[in-house]
C-alpha positions as MATLAB code, in Angstrom:
seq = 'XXXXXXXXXXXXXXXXXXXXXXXXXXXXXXXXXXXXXXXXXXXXXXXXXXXXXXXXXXXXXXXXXXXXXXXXXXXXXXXXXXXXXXXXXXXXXXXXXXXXXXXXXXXXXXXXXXXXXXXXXXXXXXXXXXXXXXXXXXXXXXXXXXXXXXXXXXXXXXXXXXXXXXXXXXXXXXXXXXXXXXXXXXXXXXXXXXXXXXXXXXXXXXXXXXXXXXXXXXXXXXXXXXXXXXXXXXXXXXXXXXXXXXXXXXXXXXXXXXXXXXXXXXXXXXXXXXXXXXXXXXXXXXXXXXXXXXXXXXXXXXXXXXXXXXXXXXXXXXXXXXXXXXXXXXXXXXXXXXXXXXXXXXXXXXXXXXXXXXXXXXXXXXXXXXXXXXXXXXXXXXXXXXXXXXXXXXXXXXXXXXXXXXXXXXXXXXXXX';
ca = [
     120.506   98.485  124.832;
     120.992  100.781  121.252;
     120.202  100.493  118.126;
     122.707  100.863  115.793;
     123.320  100.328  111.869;
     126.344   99.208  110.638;
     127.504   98.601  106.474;
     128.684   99.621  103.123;
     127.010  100.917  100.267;
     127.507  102.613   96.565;
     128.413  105.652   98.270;
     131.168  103.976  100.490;
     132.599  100.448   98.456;
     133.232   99.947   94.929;
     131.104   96.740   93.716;
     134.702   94.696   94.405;
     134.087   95.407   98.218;
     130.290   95.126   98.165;
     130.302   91.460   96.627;
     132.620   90.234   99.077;
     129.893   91.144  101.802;
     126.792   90.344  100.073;
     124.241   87.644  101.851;
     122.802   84.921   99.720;
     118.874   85.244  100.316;
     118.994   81.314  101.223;
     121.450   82.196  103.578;
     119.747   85.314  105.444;
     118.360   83.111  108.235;
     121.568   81.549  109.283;
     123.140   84.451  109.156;
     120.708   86.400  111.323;
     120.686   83.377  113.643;
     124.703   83.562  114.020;
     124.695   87.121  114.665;
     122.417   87.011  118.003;
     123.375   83.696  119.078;
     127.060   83.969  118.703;
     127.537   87.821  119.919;
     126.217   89.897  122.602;
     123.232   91.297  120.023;
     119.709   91.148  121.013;
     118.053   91.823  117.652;
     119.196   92.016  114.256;
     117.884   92.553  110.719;
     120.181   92.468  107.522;
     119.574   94.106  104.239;
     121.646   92.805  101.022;
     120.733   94.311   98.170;
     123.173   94.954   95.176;
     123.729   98.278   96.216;
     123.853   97.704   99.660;
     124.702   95.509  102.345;
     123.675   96.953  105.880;
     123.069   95.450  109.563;
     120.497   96.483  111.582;
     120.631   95.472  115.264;
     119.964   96.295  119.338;
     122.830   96.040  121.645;
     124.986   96.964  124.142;
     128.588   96.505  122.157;
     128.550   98.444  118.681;
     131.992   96.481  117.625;
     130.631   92.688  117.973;
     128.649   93.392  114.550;
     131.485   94.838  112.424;
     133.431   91.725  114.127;
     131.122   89.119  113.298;
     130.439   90.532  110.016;
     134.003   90.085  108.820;
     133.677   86.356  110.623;
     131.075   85.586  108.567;
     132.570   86.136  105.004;
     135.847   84.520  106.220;
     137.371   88.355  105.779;
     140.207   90.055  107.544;
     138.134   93.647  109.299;
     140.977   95.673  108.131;
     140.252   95.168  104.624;
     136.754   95.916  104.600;
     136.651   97.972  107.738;
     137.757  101.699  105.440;
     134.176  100.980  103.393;
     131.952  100.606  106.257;
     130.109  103.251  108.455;
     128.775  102.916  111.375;
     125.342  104.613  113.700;
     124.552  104.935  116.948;
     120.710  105.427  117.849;
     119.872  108.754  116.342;
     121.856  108.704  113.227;
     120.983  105.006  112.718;
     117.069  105.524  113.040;
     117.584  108.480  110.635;
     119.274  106.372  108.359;
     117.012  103.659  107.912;
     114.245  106.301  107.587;
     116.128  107.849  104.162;
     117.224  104.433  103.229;
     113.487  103.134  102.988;
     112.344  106.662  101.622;
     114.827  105.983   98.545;
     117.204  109.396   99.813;
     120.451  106.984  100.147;
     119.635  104.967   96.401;
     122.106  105.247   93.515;
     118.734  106.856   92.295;
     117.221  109.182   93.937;
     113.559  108.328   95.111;
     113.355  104.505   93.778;
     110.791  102.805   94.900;
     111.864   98.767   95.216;
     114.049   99.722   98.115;
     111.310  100.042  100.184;
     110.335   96.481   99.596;
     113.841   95.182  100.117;
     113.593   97.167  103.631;
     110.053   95.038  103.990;
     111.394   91.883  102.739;
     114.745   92.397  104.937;
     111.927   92.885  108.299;
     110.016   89.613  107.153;
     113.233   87.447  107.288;
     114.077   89.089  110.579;
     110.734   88.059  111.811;
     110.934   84.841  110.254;
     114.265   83.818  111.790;
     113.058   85.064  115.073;
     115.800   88.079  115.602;
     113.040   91.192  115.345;
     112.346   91.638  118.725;
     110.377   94.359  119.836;
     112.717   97.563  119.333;
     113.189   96.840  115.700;
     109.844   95.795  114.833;
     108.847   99.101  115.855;
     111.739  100.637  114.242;
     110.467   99.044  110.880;
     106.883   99.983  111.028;
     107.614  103.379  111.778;
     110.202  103.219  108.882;
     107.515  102.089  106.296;
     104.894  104.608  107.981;
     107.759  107.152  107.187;
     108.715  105.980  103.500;
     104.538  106.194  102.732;
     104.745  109.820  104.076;
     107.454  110.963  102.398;
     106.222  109.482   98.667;
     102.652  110.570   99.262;
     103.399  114.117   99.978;
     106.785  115.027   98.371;
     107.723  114.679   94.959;
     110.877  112.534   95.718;
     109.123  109.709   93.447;
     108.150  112.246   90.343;
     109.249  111.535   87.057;
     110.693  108.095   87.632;
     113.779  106.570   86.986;
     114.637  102.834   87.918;
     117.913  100.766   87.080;
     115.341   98.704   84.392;
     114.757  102.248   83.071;
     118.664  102.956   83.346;
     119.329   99.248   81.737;
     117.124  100.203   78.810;
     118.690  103.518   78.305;
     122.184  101.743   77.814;
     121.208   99.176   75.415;
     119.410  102.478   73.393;
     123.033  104.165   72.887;
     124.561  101.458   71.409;
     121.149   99.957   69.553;
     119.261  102.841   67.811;
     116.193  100.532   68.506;
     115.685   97.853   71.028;
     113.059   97.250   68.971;
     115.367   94.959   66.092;
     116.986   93.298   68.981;
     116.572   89.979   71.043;
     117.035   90.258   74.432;
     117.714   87.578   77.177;
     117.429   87.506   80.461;
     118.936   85.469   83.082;
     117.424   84.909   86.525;
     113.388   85.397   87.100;
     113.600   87.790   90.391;
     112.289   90.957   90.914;
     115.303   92.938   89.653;
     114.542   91.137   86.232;
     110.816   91.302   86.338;
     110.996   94.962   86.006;
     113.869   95.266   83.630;
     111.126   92.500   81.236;
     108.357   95.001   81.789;
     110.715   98.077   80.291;
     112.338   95.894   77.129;
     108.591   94.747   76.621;
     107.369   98.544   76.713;
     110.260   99.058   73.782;
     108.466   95.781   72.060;
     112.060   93.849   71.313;
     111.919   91.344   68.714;
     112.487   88.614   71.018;
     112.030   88.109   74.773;
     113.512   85.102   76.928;
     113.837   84.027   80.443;
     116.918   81.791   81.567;
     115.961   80.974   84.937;
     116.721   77.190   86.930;
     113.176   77.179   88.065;
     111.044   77.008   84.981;
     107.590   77.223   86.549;
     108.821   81.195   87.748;
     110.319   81.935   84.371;
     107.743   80.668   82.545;
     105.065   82.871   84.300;
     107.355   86.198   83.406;
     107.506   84.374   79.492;
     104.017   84.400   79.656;
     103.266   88.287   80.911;
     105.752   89.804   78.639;
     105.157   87.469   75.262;
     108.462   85.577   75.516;
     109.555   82.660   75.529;
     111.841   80.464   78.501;
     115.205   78.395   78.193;
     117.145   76.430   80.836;
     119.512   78.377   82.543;
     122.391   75.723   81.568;
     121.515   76.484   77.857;
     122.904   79.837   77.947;
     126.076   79.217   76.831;
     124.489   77.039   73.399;
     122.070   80.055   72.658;
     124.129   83.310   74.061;
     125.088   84.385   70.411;
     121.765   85.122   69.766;
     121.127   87.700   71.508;
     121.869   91.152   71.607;
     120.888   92.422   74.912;
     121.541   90.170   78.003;
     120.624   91.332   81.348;
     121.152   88.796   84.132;
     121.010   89.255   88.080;
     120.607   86.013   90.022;
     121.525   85.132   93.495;
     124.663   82.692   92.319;
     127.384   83.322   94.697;
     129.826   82.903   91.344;
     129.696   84.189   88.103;
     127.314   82.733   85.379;
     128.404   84.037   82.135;
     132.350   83.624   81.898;
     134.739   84.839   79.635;
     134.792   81.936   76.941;
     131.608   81.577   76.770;
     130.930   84.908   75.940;
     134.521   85.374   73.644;
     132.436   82.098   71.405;
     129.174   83.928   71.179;
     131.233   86.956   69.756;
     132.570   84.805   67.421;
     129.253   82.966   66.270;
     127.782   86.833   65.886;
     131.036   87.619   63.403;
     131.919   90.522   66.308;
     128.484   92.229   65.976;
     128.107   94.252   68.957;
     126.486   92.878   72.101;
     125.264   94.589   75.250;
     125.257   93.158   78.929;
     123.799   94.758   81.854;
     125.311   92.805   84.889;
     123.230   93.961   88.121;
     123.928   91.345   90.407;
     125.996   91.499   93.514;
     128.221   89.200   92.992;
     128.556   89.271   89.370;
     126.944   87.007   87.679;
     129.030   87.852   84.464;
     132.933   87.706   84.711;
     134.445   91.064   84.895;
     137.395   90.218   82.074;
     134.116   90.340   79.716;
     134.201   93.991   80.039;
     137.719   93.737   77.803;
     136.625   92.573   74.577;
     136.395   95.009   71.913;
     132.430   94.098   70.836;
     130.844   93.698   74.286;
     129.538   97.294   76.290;
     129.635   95.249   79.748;
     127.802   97.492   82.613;
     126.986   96.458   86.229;
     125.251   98.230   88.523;
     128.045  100.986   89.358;
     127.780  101.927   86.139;
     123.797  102.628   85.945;
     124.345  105.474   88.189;
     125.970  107.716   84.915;
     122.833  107.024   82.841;
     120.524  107.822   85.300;
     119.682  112.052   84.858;
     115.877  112.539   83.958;
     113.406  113.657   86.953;
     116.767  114.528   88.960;
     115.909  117.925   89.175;
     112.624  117.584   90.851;
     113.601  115.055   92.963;
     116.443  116.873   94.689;
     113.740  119.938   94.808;
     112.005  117.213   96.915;
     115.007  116.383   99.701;
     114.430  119.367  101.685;
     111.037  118.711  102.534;
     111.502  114.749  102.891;
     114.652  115.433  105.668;
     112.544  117.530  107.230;
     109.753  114.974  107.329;
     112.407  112.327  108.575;
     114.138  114.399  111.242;
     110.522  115.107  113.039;
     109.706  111.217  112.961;
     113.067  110.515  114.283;
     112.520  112.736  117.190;
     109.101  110.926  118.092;
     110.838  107.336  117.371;
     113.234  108.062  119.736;
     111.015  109.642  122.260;
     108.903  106.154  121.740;
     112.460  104.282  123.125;
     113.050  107.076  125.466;
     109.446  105.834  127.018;
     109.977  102.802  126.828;
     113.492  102.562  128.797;
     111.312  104.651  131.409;
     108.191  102.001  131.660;
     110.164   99.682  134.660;
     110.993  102.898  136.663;
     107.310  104.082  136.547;
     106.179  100.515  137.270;
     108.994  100.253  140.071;
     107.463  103.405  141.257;
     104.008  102.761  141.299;
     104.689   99.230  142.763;
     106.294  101.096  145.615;
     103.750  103.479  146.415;
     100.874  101.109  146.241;
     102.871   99.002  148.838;
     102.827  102.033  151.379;
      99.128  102.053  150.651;
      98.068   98.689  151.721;
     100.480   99.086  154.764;
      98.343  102.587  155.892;
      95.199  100.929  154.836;
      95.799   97.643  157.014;
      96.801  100.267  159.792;
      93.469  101.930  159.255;
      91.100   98.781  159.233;
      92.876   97.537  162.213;
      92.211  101.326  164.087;
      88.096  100.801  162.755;
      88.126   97.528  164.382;
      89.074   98.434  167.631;
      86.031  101.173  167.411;
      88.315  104.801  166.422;
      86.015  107.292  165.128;
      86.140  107.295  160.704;
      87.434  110.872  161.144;
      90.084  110.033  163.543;
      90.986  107.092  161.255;
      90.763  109.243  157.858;
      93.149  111.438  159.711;
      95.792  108.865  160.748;
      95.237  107.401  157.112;
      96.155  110.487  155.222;
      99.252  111.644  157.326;
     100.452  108.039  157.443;
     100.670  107.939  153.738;
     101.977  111.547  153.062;
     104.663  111.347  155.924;
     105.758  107.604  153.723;
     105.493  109.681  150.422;
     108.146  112.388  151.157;
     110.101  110.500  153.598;
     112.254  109.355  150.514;
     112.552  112.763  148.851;
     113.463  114.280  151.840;
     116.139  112.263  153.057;
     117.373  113.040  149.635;
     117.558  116.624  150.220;
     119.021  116.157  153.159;
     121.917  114.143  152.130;
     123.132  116.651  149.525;
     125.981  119.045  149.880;
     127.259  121.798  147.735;
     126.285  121.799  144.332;
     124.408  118.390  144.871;
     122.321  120.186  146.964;
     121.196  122.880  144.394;
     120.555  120.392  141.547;
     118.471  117.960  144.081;
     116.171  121.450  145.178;
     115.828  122.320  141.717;
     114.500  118.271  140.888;
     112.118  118.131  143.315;
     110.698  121.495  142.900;
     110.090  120.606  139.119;
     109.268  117.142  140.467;
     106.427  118.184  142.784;
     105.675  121.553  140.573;
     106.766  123.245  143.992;
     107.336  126.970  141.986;
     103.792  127.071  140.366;
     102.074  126.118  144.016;
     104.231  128.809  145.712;
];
C-alpha cells in the first residue's frame, strides 16, 4: 500500500475548475466515507480550501481516487482530469510537507494553511478514514511546518489574503477609514479579513452571517454591529466594501441585487472581495461599470510586500523538507519491514524450543551438561544456516553471485574474514 496525493490548485485550475470540485465542510465526512468504502482505498484525508482542493490517501490503485473524485461531483474525468496532478509516495509526502509549510500558497509563507491541513486531519480522524500511515504522515507534516516557520524566514513580513483584501479596497478608497464595510459569512476567512478593516478603523463594521450567536461574537470583538444574512439584499447599498466567503454551494449576492444597490448609491463606486470557492457573488457582477469585483484569483496580483525575503527563505525550507521526507519514508520503509522481522524471529525462536526440548529430554535420561550444551549449540547452528545454505546452493550464474554477495553482507562474512 502507497500513499499518494491527488488534486488541483491555483497553480493548476482557474477558480471555474476549482469550484466545480470544492467539498462542502458539512459534507467532508460523507465524502471521506464514500471514498474508502466504495474504492479499493485504505485511508483518505481531503483538503478543500478555496485555493485548493487535494486528496490525500493509502492504496494500492492510484486511478480509483481521480475516478471517484469525478463520481462524486457528478463530473465527466476528462474535463477536469488536464487540472489535476497526481503523487506517488515520495513526491506526495514532499508535497504535503510544502503545502502545510505555506511553499505551494497563492502567498508565499501564509500561515492559515497550516490549520486547514490540521482541520482537514481532524475530519479524517473524525470520520474514521486516518488510519495509521496518514496519521503519521500528518504529525510529521505539522512537526515539519513548525520547523520550517521557527527557523526560516518564510513567515517574515506577512502578507495574508485579509491583508491583500484590504489593499484592494485602499486603491479604489483613499481611506477605508470613510467607508462601511460588510461582511458576509462569520468563518475564519472573514474573522481575519474583520481584524484588518478594524486595524484601518472603517466607519462601520457588520456581520451577515445565518447563525447570529457566531456573528454576533465577531460584532462584538471588532465594534460592529450584526444583520441577518437574508437582509443583505434590503441593506447592500449601504455599504462600500463587501467581503463575503461562506460555505453556500450557490452564489449569495446575484446580479440584481447588486445592479439595485448601485442604483440606491446613484453609481457611487462599490468594492467586493469574493473569496469563496464557489462564489458566493455572481460572476456577471464583475460587468457593471461601478463595482471592482475580485475573488480570490485575483488577490494573488496585490500581494508583493515581504516577497523578497520570503523567497530568500525557500532554499533553506526545501532543504529542511527534503531531509524529513527521507526519514518519513524511511519510517514506512520500517514499517513494511516489521512482519518480515517478526516472521523471522517467530521462526527462529521455533527452532529454539525444538533444540531446547531435545536438550531437556538428553538431561533426563542422565547425558553429561557438557555433552548436552554441545548437542544444544550445533543443533541450533546446523537449523540456522540450513536455510541460507540451501539458498546458495540453488543459485546459478549470476544468481549465484548476487546470493554470495547477500549473505556475506547478511552475516558481515568480509569484516570476520
Amino acid at each position: 500500500m502507497q500513499l499518494f496525493a491527488l488534486g488541483l490548485n491555483h497553480h493548476s485550475a482557474p477558480i471555474a475548475i476549482r469550484e466545480r470540485v470544492s467539498f462542502q465542510p458539512e459534507r467532508l465526512g460523507q465524502a471521506l466515507l464514500s471514498l474508502t468504502n466504495a474504492k479499493p482505498v485504505r485511508e483518505a484525508a481531503i483538503l478543500s480550501t478555496c485555493n485548493r482542493t487535494e486528496l490525500y490517501y493509502a492504496s494500492d490503485d492510484p486511478q480509483s481516487a481521480a475516478d471517484w473524485l469525478a463520481d462524486f461531483h457528478r463530473l465527466s474525468l476528462n474535463d477536469i482530469s488536464p487540472y489535476l496532478y497526481s503523487y506517488p509516495q515520495r513526491e506526495a509526502v514532499r508535497h504535503v510537507f510544502r503545502v502545510a509549510s505555506g511553499l505551494d500558497s497563492m502567498v508565499l509563507g501564509e500561515p492559515q494553511i497550516l490549520g486547514q491541513v490540521k482541520e482537514a486531519a481532524r475530519q479524517a480522524e473524525e470520520a474514521g478514514t486516518l488510519g495509521t500511515l496518514l496519521h503519521k504522515l500528518f504529525q510529521r507534516t505539522f512537526a515539519v511546518a513548525k520547523e520550517v516557520r521557527t527557523t526560516t524566514a518564510i513567515g517574515a513580513n506577512t502578507v495574508s489574503m485579509a491583508a491583500a483584501a484590504v489593499h484592494l479596497s485602499e486603491r479604489i478608497f483613499e481611506r477605508v477609514s470613510d467607508q462601511q464595510v460588510l461582511f458576509v459569512g462569520a468563518g475564519e476567512m472573514v474573522e481575519l479579513c474583520a481584524a484588518h478593516f478594524a486595524g484601518a478603523k472603517p466607519r462601520r463594521l457588520t456581520i451577515a452571517n445565518r447563525t447570529e450567536v457566531r456573528a454576533q461574537g465577531l460584532a462584538e470583538r471588532f465594534g460592529g454591529d450584526v444583520i441577518r444574512l437574508d437582509a443583505v439584499g434590503d441593506v447592500l447599498h449601504r455599504y462600500d466594501v463587501v467581503v463575503s466567503c461562506t460555505g453556500s454551494p450557490l452564489p449569495i449576492v446575484g446580479l440584481g441585487m447588486v445592479e439595485r444597490a448601485i442604483k440606491a448609491r446613484r453609481h457611487r463606486p462599490m468594492v467586493m472581495v469574493d473569496l469563496a470557492v464557489p462564489r458566493d457573488i455572481e460572476r456577471e457582477v464583475a460587468d457593471l461599470d461601478d463595482v471592482f469585483l475580485y475573488t480570490v484569483d485575483d488577490l494573488a496580483q496585490v500581494v508583493e510586500s515581504g516577497l523578497e525575503s520570503r523567497q530568500a527563505a525557500v532554499i533553506e525550507a526545501e532543504s529542511i523538507i527534503d531531509s524529513q521526507v527521507d526519514g518519513f519514508l524511511h519510517w514506512v520503509e520500517a514499517r513494511d519491514a516489521v512482519p518480515t522481522i517478526r516472521a523471522l524471529r517467530e521462526h527462529a525462536e521455533s527452532l529454539r524450543q525444538t533444540e531446547m526440548e531435545r536438550a531437556l529430554k538428553l538431561l533426563a535420561r542422565g547425558e553429561s551438561p557438557e555433552r548436552v550444551l554441545e548437542v544444544l549449540s550445533h543443533g541450533l547452528a546446523n537449523k540456522l544456516m540450513h536455510a541460507p545454505t540451501q539458498y546458495l546452493n540453488r543459485s546459478e550464474g549470476e544468481r549465484l553471485g548476487e546470493a554470495m554477495r547477500v549473505l556475506h553482507h547478511l552475516f558481515d562474512l568480509n569484516r570476520r574474514g
